[in-house]
N, CA, C and O of each residue as an XYZ file, in Angstrom:
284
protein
N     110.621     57.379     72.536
C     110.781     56.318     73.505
C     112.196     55.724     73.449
O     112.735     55.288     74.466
N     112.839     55.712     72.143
C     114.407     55.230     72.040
C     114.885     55.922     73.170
O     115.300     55.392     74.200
N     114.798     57.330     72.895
C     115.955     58.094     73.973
C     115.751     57.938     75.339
O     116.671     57.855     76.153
N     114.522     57.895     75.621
C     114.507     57.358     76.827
C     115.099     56.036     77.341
O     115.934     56.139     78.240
N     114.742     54.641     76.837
C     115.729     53.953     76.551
C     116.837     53.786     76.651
O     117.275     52.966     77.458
N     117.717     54.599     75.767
C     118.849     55.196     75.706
C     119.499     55.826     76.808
O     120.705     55.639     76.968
N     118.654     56.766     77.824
C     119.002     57.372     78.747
C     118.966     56.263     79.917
O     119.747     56.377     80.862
N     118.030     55.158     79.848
C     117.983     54.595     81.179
C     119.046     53.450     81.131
O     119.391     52.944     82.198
N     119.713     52.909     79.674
C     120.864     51.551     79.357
C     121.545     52.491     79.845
O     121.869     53.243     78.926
N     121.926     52.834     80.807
C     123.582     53.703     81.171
C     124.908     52.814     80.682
O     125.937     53.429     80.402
N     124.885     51.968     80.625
C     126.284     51.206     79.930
C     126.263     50.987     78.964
O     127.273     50.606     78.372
N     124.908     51.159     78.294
C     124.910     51.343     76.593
C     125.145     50.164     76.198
O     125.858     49.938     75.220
N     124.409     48.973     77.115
C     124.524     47.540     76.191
C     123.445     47.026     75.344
O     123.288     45.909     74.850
N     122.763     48.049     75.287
C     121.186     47.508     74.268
C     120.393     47.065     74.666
O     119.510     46.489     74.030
N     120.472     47.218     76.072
C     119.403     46.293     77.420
C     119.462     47.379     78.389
O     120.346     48.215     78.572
N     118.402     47.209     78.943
C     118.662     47.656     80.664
C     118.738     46.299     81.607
O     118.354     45.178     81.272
N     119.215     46.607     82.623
C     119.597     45.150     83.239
C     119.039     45.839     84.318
O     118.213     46.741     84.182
N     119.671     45.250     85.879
C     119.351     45.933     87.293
C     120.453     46.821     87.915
O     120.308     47.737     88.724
N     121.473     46.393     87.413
C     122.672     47.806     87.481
C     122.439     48.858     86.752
O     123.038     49.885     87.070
N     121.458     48.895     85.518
C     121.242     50.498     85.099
C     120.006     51.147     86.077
O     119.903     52.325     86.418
N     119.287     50.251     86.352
C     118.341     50.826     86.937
C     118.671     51.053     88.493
O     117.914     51.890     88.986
N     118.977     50.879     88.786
C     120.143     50.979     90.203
C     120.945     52.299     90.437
O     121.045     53.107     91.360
N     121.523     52.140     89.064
C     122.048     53.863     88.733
C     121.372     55.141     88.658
O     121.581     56.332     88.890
N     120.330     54.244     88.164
C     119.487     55.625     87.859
C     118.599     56.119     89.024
O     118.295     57.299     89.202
N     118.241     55.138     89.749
C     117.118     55.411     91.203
C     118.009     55.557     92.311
O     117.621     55.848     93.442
N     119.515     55.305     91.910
C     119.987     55.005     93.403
C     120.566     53.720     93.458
O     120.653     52.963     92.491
N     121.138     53.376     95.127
C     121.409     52.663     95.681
C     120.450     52.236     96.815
O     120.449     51.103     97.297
N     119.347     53.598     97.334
C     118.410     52.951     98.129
C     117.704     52.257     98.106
O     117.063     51.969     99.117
N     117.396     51.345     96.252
C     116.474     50.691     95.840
C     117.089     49.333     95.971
O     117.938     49.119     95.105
N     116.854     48.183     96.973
C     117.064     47.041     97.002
C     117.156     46.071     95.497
O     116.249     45.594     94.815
N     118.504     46.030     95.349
C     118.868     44.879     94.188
C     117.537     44.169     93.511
O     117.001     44.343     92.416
N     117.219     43.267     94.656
C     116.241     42.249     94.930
C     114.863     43.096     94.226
O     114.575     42.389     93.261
N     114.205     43.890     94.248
C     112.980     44.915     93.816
C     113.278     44.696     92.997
O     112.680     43.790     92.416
N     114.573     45.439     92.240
C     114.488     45.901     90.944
C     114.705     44.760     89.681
O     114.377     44.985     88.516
N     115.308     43.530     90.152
C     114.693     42.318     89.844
C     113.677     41.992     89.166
O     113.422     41.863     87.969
N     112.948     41.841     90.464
C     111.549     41.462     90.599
C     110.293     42.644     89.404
O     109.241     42.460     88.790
N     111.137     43.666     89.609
C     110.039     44.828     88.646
C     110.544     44.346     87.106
O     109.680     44.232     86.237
N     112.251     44.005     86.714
C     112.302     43.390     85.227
C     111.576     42.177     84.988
O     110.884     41.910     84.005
N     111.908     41.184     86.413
C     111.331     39.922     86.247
C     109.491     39.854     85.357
O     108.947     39.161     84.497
N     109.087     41.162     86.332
C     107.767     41.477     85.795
C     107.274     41.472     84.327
O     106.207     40.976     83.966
N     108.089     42.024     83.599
C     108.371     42.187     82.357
C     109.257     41.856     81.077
O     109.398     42.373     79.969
N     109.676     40.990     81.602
C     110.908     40.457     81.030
C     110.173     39.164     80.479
O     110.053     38.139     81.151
N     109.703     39.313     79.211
C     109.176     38.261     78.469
C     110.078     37.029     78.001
O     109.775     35.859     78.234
N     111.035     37.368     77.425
C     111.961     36.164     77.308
C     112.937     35.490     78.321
O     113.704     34.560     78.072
N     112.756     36.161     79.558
C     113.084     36.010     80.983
C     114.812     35.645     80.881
O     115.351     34.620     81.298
N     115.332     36.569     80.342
C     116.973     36.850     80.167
C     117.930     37.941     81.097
O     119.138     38.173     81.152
N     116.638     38.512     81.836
C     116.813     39.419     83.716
C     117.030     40.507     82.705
O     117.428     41.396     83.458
N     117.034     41.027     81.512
C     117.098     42.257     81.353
C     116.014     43.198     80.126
O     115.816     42.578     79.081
N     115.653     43.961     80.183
C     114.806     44.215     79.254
C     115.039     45.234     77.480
O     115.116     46.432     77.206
N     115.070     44.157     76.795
C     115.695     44.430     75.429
C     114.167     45.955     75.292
O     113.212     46.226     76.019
N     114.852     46.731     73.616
C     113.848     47.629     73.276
C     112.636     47.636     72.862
O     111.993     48.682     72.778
N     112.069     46.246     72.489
C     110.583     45.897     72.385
C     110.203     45.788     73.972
O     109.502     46.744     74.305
N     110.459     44.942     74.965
C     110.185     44.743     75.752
C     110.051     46.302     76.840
O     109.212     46.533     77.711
N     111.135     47.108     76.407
C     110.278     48.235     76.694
C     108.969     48.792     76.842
O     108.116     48.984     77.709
N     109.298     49.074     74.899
C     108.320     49.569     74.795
C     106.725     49.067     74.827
O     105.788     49.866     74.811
N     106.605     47.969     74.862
C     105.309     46.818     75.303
C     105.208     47.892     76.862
O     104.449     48.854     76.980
N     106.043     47.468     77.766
C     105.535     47.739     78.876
C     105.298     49.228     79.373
O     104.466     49.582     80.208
N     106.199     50.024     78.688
C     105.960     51.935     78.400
C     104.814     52.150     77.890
O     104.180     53.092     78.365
N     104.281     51.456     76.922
C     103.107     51.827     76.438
C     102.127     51.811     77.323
O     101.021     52.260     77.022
N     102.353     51.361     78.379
C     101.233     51.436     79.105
C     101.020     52.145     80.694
O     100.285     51.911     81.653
N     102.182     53.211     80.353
C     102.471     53.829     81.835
C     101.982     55.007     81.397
O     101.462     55.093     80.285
N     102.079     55.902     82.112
C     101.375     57.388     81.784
C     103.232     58.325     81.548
O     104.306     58.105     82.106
N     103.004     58.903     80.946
C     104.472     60.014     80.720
C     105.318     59.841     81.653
O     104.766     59.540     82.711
N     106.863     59.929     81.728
C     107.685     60.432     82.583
C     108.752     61.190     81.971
O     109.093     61.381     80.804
N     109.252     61.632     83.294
C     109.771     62.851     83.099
C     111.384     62.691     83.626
O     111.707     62.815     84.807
N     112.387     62.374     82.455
C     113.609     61.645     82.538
C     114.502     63.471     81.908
O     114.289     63.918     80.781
N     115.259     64.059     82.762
C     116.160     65.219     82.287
C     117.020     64.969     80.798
O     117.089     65.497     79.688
N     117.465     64.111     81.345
C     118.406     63.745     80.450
C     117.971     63.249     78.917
O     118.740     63.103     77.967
N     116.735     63.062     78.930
C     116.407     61.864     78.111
C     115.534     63.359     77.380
O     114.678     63.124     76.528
N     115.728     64.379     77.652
C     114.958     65.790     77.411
C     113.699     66.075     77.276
O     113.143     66.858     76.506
N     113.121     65.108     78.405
C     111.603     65.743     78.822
C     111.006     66.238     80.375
O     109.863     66.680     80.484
């Protein structure tokens, strides 16, 4: 789950924010969404999601399938 992680912080600040995730889906994904999907999860409500806060909320998705992240 790190590397995945790892693969989705594209600026490698120890967070994902809404500019990594932006990067990674695109530009067709409205700012504003992708927000609203950290806001979702963002327990200490700091707009970005540290590596516990990940993994709390990964744990509960079914697999994905990230190239880079080598799965």
């Amino acid at each position: 789950m790190k590397k995945e992680f790892d693969t989705i912080d594209v600026d490698k600040s120890g967070f994902i924010d809404p500019t990594d995730i932006q990067k990674l889906l695109g530009a067709w994904v409205p700012l504003q969404y992708v927000k609203q999907a950290i806001a979702a999860v963002d327990t200490n409500k700091d707009g970005k999601l540290s590596f516990d806060e990940y993994k709390k909320i990964r744990s509960q998705l079914p697999p994905i399938n990230i190239p880079a992240a080598g799965k």
